[in-house]
N, C-alpha and C positions, 0 to 999 in steps of 0.2 A: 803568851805564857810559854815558859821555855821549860824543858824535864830531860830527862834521861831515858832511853832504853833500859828497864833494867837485866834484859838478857844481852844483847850486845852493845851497851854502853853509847848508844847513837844519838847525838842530840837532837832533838825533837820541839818543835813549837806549832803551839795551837789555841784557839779562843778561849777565854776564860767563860764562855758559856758550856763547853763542852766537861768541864770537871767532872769528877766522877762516871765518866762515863766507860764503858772497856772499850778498848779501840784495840789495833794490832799493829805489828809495829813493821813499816814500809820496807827494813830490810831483812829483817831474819823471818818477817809473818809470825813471832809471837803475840798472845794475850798480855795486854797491860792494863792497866787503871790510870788514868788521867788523871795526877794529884791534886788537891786542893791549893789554890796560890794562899798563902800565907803574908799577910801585909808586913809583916816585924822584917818579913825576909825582900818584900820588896823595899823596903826603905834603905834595909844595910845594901841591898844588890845594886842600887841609882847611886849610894857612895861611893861602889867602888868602879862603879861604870864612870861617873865623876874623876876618880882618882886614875883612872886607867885612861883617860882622854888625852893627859899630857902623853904619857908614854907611845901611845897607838897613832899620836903627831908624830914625833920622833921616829917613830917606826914607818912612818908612812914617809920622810922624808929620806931616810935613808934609801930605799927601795923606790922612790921615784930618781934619786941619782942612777940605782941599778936598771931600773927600767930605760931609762934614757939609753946606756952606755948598751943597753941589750939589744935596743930598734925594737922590736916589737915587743918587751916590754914580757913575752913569757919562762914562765921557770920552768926548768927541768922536770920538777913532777907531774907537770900539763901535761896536758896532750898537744902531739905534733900539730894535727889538724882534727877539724870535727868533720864527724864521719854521719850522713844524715842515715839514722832511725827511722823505723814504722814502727807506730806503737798503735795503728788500727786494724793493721791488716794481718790474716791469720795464716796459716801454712794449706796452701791447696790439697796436698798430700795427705797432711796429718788429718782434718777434718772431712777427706773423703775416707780414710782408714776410718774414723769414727763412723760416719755414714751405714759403711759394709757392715760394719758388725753391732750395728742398729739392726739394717735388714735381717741378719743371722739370726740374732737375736729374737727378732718380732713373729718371724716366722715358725723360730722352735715354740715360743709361747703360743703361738695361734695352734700347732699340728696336734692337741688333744682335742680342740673343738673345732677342725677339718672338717668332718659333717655340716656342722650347724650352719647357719646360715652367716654367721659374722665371719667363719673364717670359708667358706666359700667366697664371699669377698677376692677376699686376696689370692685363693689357692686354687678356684675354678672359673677366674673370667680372665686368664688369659692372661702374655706377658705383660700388660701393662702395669697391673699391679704391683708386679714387684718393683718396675723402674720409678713408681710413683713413692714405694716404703725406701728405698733408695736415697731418692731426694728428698724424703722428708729426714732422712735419717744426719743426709748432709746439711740442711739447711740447720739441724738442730745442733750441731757440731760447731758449727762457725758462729751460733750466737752463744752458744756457749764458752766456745773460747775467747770471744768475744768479752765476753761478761768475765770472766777470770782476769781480760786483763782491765777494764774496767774498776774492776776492785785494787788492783795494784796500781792504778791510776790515781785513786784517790786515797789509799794508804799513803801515796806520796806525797799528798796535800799536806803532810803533817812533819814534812821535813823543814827543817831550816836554812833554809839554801844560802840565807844571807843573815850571817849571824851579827848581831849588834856589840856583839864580845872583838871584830875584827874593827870598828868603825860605824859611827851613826848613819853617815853621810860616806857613799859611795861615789871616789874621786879619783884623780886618772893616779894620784900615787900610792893609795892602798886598792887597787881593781886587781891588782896581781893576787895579794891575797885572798882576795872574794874566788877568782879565778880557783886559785889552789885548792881552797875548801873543798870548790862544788867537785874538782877531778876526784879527792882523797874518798868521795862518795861511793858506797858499794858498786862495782859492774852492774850488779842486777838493776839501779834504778837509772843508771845510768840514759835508760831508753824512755824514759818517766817525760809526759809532757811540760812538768813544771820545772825537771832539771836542766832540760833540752834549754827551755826556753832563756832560762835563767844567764845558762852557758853561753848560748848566741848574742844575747843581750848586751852582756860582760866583755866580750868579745871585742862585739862590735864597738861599745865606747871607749876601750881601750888603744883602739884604732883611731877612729874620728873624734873622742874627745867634744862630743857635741850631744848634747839633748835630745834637739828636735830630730835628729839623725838615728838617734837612736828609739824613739817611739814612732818614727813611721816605718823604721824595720821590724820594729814590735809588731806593728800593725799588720805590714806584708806577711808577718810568719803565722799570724792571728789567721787570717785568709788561707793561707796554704796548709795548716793545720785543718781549718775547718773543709777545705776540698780534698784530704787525703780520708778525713772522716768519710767524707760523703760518697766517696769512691769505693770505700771500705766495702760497701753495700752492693756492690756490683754484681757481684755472682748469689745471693739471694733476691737482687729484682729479676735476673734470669731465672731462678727456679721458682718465684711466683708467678712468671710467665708463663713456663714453662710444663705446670703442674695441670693447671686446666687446659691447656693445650691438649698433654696428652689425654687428660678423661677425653675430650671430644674425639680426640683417634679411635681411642676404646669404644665410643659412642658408634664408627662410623662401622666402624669393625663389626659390631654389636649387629648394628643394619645390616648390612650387610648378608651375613650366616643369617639372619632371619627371613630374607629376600630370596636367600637361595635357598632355603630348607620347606618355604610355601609354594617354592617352583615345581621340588618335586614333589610334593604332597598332593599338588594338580595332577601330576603325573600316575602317580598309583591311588587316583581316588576311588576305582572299581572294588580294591580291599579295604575293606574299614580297619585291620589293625595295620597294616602298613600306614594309612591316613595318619593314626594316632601319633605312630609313632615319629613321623614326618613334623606331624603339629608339635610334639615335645621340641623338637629341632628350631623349630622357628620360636618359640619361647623363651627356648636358653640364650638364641642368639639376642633378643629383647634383653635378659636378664643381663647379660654382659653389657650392655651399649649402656642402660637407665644405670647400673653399679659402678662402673667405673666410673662414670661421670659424678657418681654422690661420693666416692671416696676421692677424688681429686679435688671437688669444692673444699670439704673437710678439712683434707692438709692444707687447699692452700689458706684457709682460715686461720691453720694452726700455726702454719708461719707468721702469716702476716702481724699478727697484733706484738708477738715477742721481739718480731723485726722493728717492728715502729717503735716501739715499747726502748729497745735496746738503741737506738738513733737518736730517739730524744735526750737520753742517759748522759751519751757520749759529747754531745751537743751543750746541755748541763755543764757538763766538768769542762770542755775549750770555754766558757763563759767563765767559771769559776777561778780558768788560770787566769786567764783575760785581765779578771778583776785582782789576783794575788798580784799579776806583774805590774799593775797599777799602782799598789798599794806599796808595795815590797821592794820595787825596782826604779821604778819612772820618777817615784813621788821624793828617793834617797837619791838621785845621779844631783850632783854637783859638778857641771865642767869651770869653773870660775868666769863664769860669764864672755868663756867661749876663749879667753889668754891661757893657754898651757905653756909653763917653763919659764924657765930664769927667776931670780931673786925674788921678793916681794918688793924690796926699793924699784928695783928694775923695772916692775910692772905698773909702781904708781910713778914715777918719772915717766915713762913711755906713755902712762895716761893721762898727765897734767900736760905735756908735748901734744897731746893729738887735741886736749881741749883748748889750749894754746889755739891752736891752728883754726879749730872749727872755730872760736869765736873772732879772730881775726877775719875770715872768709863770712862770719855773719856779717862783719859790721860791713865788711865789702859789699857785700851783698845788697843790707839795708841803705847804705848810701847810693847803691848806682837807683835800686829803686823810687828812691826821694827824688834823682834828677829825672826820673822815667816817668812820673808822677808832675813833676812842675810841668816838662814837654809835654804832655799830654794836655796839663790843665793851660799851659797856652794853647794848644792846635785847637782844641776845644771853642775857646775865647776867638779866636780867627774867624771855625767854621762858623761860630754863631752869628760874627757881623756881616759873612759874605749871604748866608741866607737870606738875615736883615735885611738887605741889599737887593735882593735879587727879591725878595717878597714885595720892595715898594717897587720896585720898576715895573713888576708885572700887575700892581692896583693902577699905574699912570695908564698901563699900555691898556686896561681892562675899559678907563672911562675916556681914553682918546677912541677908541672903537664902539664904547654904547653911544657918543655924539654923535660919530659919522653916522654908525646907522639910525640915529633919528632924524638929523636932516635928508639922507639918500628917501627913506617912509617918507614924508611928508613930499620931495618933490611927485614921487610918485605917484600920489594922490592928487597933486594936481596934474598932471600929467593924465591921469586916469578920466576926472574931471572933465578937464576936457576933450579928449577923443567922445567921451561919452552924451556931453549933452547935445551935440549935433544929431547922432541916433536917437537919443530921446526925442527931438524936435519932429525927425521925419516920421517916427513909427508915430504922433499922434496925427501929422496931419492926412497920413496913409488910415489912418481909424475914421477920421472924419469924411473925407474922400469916399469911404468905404459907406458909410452910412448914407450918404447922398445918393448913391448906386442903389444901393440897396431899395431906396423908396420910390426912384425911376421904375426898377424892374417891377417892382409893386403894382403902379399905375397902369403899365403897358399888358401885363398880366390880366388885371383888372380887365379894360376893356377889351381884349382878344377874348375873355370869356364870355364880353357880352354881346359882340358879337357872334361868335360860335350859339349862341342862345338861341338870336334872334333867324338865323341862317337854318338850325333846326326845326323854331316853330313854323316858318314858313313851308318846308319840307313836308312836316306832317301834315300842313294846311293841304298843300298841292297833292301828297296820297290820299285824303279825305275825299277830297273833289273826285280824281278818280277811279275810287271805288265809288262811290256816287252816281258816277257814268255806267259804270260798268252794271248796276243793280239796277239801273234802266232800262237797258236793252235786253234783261233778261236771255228769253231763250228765242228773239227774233233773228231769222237768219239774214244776212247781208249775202244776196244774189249778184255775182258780178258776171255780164255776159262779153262774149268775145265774139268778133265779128271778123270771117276768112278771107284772108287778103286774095285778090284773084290773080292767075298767071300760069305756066308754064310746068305742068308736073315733069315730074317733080320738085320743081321752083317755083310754084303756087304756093 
């Protein structure tokens, strides 16, 4: 649905679910009301978008002669060159100015309740406190600016960057106008991610004259958009870094004066109010170390969630454009199926020539394949009879080799046959032989026993006898006398 600015006259379009709703208007920032579409009005309004079709041909051919005759195709109210924008990142200076007079700020508020304990806090443990209200003061500056431009981010969502009053269908001979439009667009939104995008897009088909060339540059700027987003964030992931960093300093610091205020309390423990007051010393130094470390958790809590909070946002609206320049851009580019220039006869002669050609080169093509196909289905027919071939020769050569080797078996066995039965012959008569032996040895065994028998009993017969003898004579003595030979002493 298309409307008006009613304060600065800007045309403006946006969903017809949105009616009645108050929106504000992307370049002056006034309050408007979304008006109700009217169907009486849209029927007359497709009449005369109908009637205005011829005219916006015409217009669009004129201005493709001048595009020609210009080379690249831009008018005088363009811009020379496009100049690349930040529409994420915020001014260092400016958002540390906010920062300081955050700090100033928090600190005059705190100095009526200096005593108490919330604003001991910050006023009695030390410098780190202030550098911690410091950075929280900056980190809240840059999501805030952040978020301001955010909102003028998405006021611009509700421009018409490409109005349908110039052409339905964006082509390379009304893109000049498309071009002119989005320039004649206030400065201020000029830095707008939907204008940016729009402008580059238009740009670029007006150059290459191609589609696909131009949504994969869509694509690329899709990406380099979303990594200027993500870069945005760079000096807020340093101050959540950097915030419990320093508690833990303050922490160490804390320890420290407490380390030293117990050394000397060892030292003058003879006095007990010196002690005392030794012990206060080493307290406060506790008090310092455990406080700044719960005030730095704190902030970096209170950063973190508006940071994520604000990334996501951001993240949101590159999807959003993502899908306008889909809808709005990609889905209207007409390159004429990639021929730009010359006549309309010119272009369908040049393309009844080229299908000329191609079908000449088919049938070429499909004849040389027919003869590539019969070659084939002969080589085919060849190889199958020389297998045939060479299949029976090796069955001839298979059973001239199972005969030989059953004649060669069989001589063998006789051959075997005989060596063999001559060694059968001698081993039984070697058995037989053997047995005959055997019952010799038998026999001669036999009576050598019985002799040895008979060579015994007679033995014992003949010690019988002689103990016999001997049990005779008892204890009779056998007297032998000796008679002296006579002669010559000592030879007597």
């Amino acid at each position: 649905m298309n409307f008006l600015c009613p304060h600065c006259k800007l045309n403006l379009k946006c969903d017809d679910d949105v009616a009645g709703q108050v929106l504000r208007c992307p370049s002056c920032s006034g309050k408007l009301r979304v008006p109700t579409p009217d169907p009486s009005q849209d029927t007359q309004a497709g009449q005369e978008d109908g009637a205005g079709k011829g005219s916006a041909a015409k217009r669009g051919k004129g201005q493709g002669k001048s595009a020609d005759k210009g080379g690249s195709g831009k008018t005088g109210s363009q811009k020379a060159s496009w100049q690349p924008t930040d529409s994420s990142n915020v001014s260092v200076a400016i958002s540390f100015g906010f920062g300081a007079l955050f700090m100033v700020v928090v600190y005059l508020m705190l100095l009526p309740v200096k005593k108490a304990y919330f604003g001991q806090l910050f006023y009695a443990r030390g410098w780190v406190p202030f550098v911690l209200v410091l950075f929280l003061g900056w980190s809240l500056a840059i999501i805030g600016l952040k978020l301001r431009m955010l909102r003028k981010q998405k006021r611009a969502m509700l421009l018409d960057v490409l109005p349908d009053s110039i052409g339905e269908e964006i082509t390379v001979h009304n893109v000049p106008d498309f071009l002119e439009h989005v320039a004649k667009l206030p400065d201020a939104l000029q830095e707008c991610l939907i204008v940016r995008r729009m402008q580059i897009g238009l740009q670029h088909f007006l150059v290459r004259h191609s589609n696909p060339e131009v949504a994969n540059m869509m694509m690329s700027q899709s990406e380099i958009d979303a990594g200027t987003i993500n870069s945005s964030y760079a000096l807020l992931k340093v101050f959540l870094w950097a915030i419990p960093i320093l508690g833990f300093i303050g922490t160490v610091i804390g320890i420290s004066g407490a380390v030293a205020g117990f050394s000397s309390s060892l030292q003058g423990a003879a006095d007990i109010e010196v002690l005392k007051a030794s012990l206060g010393n080493v307290t406060s130094g506790l008090a310092v170390a455990f406080d700044t470390t719960l005030v730095a958790l704190v902030m970096s809590l209170i950063i973190s969630f508006p940071s994520n909070s604000m990334q996501k946002a951001e993240e949101d609206l590159l999807s959003w454009v993502d899908a306008y320049c889909n809808e709005n851009l990609l889905k209207r580019l007409n390159d004429g199926g990639g021929i730009v220039g010359g006549a309309s006869g010119e272009s369908d002669s040049a393309i009844q020539s080229i299908a000329q050609i191609l079908t000449q080169s088919q049938h070429g093509i499909l004849s040389e394949f027919r003869q590539l196909q019969t070659h084939m289905s002969d080589v085919q027919d060849d190889q199958a009879a020389v297998i045939q071939r060479m299949a029976e020769a090796v069955d001839e050569q298979l059973g001239a080799m199972e005969t030989r080797a059953t004649a060669h078996q069989e001589a063998l066995n006789e051959t075997i046959g005989k060596a063999v039965n001559p060694i059968r012959k001698t081993m039984k008569e070697l058995r037989e032989n053997g047995e005959a032996v055997s019952t010799q040895t038998s026999e001669v065994v036999a009576e050598s026993a019985e002799a040895i028998q008979s060579y015994m009993a007679a033995l014992t017969e003949g010690i019988d006898g002689l103990n016999n003898v001997l049990g005779e004579l008892g204890e009779n003595q056998v007297v032998i006398q000796q008679t002296r030979k006579r002669g010559w002493w000592p030879f007597s």
